[in-house]
C-alpha positions as CSV (number, residue, x, y, z in Angstrom):
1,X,42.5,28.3,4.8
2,X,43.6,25.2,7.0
3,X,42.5,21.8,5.4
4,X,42.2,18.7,8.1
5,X,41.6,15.1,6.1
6,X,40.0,13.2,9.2
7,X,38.2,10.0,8.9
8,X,34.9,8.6,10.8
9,X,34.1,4.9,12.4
10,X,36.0,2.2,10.5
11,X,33.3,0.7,8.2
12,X,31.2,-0.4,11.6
13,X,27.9,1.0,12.3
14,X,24.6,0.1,14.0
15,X,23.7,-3.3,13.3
16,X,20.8,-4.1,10.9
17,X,17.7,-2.5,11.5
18,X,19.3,0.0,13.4
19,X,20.3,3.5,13.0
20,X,22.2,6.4,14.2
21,X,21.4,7.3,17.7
22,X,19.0,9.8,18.2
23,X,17.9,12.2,20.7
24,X,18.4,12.7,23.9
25,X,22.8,12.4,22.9
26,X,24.8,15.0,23.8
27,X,24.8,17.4,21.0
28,X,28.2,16.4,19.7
29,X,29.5,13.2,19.7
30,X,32.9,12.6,19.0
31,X,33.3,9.4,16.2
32,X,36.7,8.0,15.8
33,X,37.7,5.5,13.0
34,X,40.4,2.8,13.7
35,X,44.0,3.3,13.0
36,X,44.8,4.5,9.5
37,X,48.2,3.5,8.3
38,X,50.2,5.5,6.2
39,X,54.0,4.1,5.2
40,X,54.8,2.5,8.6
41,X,53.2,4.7,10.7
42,X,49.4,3.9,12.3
43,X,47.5,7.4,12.5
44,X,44.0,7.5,14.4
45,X,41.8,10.5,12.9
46,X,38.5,11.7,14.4
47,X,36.0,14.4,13.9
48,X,33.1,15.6,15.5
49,X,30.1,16.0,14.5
50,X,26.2,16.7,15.8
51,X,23.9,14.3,16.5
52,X,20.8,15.6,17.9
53,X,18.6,13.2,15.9
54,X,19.2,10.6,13.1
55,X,16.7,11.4,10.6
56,X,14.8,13.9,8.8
57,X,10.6,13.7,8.1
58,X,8.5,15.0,5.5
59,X,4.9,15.9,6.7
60,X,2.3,17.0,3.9
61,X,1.7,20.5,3.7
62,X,-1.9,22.1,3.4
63,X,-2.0,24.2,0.5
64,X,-0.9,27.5,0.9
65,X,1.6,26.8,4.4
66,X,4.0,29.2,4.9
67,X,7.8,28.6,5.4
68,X,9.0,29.7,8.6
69,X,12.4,29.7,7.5
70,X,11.8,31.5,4.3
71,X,13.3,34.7,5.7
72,X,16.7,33.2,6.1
73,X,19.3,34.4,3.5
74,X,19.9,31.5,1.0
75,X,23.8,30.1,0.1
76,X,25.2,32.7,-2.3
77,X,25.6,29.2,-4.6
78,X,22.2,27.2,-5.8
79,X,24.0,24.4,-4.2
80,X,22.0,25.0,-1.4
81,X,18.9,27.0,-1.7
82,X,16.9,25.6,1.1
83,X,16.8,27.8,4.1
84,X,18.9,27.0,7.4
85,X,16.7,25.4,9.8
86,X,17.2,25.5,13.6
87,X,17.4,22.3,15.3
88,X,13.5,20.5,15.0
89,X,11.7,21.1,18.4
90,X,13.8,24.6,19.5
91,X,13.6,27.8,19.0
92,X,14.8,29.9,16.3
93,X,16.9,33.1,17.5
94,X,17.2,35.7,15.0
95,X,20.1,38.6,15.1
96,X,23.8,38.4,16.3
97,X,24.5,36.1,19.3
98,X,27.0,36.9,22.2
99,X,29.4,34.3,24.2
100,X,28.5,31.1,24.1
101,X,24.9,31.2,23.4
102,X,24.0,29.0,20.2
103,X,24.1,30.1,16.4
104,X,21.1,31.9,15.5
105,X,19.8,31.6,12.3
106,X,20.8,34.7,11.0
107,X,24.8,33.9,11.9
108,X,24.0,30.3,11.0
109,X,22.6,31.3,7.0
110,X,25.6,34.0,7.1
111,X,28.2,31.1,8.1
112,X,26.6,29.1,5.3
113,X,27.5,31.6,2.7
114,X,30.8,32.1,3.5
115,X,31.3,28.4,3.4
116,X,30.0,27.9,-0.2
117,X,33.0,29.8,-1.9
118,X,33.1,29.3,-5.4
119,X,36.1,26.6,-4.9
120,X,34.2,24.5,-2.3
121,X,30.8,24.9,-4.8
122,X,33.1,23.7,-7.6
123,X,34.2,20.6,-5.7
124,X,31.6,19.5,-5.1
125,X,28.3,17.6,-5.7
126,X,25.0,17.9,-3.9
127,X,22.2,15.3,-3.7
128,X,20.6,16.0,-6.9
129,X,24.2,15.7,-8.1
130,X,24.5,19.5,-8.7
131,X,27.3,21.8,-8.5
132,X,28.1,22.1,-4.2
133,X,27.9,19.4,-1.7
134,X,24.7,19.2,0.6
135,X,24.1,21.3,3.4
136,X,23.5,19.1,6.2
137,X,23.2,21.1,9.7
138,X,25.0,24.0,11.9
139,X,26.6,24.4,15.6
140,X,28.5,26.7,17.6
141,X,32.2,25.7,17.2
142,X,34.3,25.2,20.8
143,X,37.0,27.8,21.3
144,X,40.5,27.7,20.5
145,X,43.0,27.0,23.1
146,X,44.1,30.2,25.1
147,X,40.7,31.5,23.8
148,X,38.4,32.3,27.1
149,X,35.5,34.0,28.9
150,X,33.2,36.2,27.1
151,X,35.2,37.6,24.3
152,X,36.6,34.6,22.7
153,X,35.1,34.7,18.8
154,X,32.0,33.0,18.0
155,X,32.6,30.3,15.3
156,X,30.1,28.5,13.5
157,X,30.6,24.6,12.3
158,X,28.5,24.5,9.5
159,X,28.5,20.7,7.7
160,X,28.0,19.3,4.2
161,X,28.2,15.9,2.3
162,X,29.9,16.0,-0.8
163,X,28.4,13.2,-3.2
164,X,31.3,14.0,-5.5
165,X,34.0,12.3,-3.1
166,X,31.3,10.8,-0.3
167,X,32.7,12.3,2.9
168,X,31.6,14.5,5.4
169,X,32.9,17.4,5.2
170,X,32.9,20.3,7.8
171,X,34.0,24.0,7.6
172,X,34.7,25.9,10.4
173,X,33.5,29.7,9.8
174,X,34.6,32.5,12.5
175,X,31.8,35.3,12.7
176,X,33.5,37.8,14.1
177,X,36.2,37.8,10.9
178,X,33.7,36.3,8.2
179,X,37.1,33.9,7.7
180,X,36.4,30.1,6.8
181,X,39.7,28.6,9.1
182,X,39.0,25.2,8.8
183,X,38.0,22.6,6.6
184,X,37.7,19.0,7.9
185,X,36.5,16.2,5.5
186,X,36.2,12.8,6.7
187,X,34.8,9.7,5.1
188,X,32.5,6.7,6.5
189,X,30.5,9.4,8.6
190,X,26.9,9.3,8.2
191,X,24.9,12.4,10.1
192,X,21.5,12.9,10.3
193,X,19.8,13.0,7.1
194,X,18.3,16.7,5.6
195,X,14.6,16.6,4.3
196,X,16.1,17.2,0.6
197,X,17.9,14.1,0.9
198,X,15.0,12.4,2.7
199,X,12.9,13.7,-0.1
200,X,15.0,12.5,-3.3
201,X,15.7,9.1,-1.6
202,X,11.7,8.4,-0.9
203,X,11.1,9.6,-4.6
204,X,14.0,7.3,-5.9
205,X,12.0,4.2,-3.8
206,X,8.5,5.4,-5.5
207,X,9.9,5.0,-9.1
208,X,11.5,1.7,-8.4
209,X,9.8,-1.7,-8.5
210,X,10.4,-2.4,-5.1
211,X,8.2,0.1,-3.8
212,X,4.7,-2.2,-5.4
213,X,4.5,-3.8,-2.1
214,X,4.3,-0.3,-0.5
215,X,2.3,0.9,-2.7
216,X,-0.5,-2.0,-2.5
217,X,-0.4,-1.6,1.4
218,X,-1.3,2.3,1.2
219,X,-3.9,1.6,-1.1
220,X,-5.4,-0.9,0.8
221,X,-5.1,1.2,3.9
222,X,-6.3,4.5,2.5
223,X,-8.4,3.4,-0.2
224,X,-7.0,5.0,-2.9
225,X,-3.9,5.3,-5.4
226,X,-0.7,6.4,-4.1
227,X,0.0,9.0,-6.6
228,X,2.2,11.6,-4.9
229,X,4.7,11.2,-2.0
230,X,2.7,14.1,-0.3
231,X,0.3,11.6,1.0
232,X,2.6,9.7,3.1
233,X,4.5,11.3,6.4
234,X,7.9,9.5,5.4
235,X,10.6,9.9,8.4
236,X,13.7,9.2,6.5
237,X,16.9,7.9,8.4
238,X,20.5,7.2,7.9
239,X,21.4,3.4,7.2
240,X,24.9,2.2,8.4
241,X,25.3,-1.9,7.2
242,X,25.9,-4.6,9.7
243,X,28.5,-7.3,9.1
244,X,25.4,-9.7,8.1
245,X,23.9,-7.6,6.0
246,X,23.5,-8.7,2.6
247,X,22.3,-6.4,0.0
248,X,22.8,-2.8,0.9
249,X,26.9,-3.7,2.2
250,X,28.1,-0.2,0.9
251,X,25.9,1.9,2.9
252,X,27.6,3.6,5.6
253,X,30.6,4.3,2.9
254,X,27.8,5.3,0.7
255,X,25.3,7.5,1.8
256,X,21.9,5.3,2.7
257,X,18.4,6.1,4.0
258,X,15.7,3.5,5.2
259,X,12.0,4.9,5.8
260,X,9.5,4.6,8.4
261,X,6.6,5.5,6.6
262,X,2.9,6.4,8.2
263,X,-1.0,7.6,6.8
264,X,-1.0,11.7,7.8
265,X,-3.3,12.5,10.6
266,X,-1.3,9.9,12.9
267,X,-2.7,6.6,10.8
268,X,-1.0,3.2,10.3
269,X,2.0,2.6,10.4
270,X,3.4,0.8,6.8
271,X,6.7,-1.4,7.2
272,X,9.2,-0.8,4.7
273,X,12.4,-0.5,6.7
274,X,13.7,-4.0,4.9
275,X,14.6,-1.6,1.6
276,X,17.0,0.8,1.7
277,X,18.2,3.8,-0.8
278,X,21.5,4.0,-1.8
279,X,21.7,8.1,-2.4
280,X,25.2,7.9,-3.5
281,X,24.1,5.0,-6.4
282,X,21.0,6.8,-6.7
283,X,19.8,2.5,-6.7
284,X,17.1,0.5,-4.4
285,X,18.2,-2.2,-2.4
286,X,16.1,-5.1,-0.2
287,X,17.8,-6.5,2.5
288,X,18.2,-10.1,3.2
C-alpha cells in the first residue's frame, strides 16, 4: 500500500460567516496549501477532494420512516455503521458499474470495507471518538496515466476524518482488484460535514450554556419546550476561521460546524450562526 502525506489550504478559509462553497462546484475541486518547507527545500502538496455541497441536515423523521440506505452493507469495523449514502438530490444506482459511470452504492459500501482494514480502524478515531476515523463521502477515482478507454479499472475514492490526528484522509480502493493503492492524508482540509457529525455537534450546542438563547427563541416560536433535537431541522456546516475571528481561531485545523437552524414544516428561521462547535474539542464557542 502506497502512503501520500499531502496537506490542504494554508490555515486560510472563507471569511467569517462564511462557509465552504457549495453546489453548483465542480464535483472535485482541487485545494492546494502554500509551500511546505522541509530542510531547505519548499514542497507545495495538494489533494483533491469533493465538494458537491458544504453541509449536512437533519430533518425529523415520522415515526416508523424507513431508511433507504438500509440495504447497503455496513463497514466490516463499527467505526462506521451508517450506511453509504449517494450524493443528496441523485439517484442511487445499485450493482456493478462499467467505464466511467459513477460509484454505485453497492461498489461504493464494498470500497468502504476494504478501506476500514483493521490497521487504518486502529489508527484511528471517529467523531464519537471511537476506534476508526469518520466516513465522510465517496467518488469515482480518475485513471492512472497510460490507463484509457473503456477498460481502464474502476477505482473508488472513498474519504474519512481521522479525529485521532485531525486530517483528512483519503484512500484510494480499485474495484476490479479489491486492492486499497493509495492512502492520502492531508491536514487543514475541511469537506462537507456527514449527518453523524452534524448530529453530535448540534447535541454538543444543546448541552451547553450557550445554546439558552436558542432555546428561549424556539420556545417562543413554537410554544413549547425544546426537549429533543428532533424538533428542529438543523443544516449543519463546516466552519473555516477568518483572520478576524476571535473565538473559534482553531477551526479550520480543528474540525468546526456552525448551524442554520429552522421550525419543521418550513417555519422560522432561528439565528445561531454566531456559535460554533469545535468537534475536535468536543467545546462551544461564540464568535466575536
Amino acid at each position: 500500500m502506497e502512503t501520500e502525506k499531502e496537506a490542504g489550504p494554508a490555515g486560510g478559509g472563507p471569511p467569517r460567516g462564511r462557509r465552504t462553497p457549495g453546489a453548483g462546484l465542480p464535483a472535485r475541486t482541487l485545494l492546494a496549501r502554500g509551500s511546505a518547507v522541509v530542510g531547505a527545500v519548499g514542497v507545495i502538496f495538494a489533494i483533491a477532494i469533493p465538494l458537491g455541497a458544504n453541509s449536512s441536515t437533519l430533518v425529523p423523521t415520522p415515526a416508523g420512516s424507513a431508511d433507504v440506505d438500509a440495504a447497503a452493507p455496513s463497514a466490516a469495523s463499527g467505526a462506521a455503521g451508517a450506511s453509504v449514502e449517494a450524493v443528496p438530490g441523485t439517484p442511487a444506482p445499485r450493482g456493478a458499474g462499467t467505464g466511467r459511470d459513477p460509484v454505485t452504492i453497492d461498489e461504493a459500501a464494498t470500497a468502504r470495507q476494504l478501506a476500514l482494514d483493521p490497521a487504518f480502524v486502529a489508527a484511528g478515531r471517529d467523531v464519537s471518538g471511537e476506534p476508526g476515523p469518520e466516513y465522510l463521502s465517496f467518488e469515482l477515482e480518475d485513471p492512472l496515466p497510460g490507463e484509457a478507454g473503456k477498460d481502464a479499472p474502476r477505482r473508488a475514492a472513498v474519504y474519512f476524518y481521522n479525529y485521532a490526528d485531525d486530517t483528512l484522509v483519503k484512500r484510494v480502493v480499485n474495484l476490479t482488484t479489491g486492492q486499497v493503492e493509495r492512502t492520502a492524508a492531508a491536514p487543514g482540509m475541511q469537506p462537507p460535514a456527514s449527518p453523524t457529525e452534524t448530529a453530535t455537534a448540534f447535541a454538543l450546542f444543546l448541552a451547553a450554556p450557550e445554546s439558552a438563547e436558542f432555546k428561549e427563541g424556539f420556545r417562543k416560536l413554537a410554544g413549547a419546550e425544546l426537549t429533543s433535537p428532533d424538533q428542529v431541522v438543523t443544516n449543519g456546516m463546516t466552519y473555516v476561521a477568518g483572520p478576524a475571528d476571535v473565538g473559534a481561531e482553531e477551526c479550520g485545523e480543528h474540525r468546526c460546524l456552525q448551524f442554520i437552524t429552522q421550525l419543521p414544516d418550513d417555519g422560522p428561521f432561528i439565528d445561531i450562526t454566531g456559535y460554533v462547535v469545535d468537534l475536535s474539542t468536543k467545546t462551544v464557542a461564540q464568535l466575536k
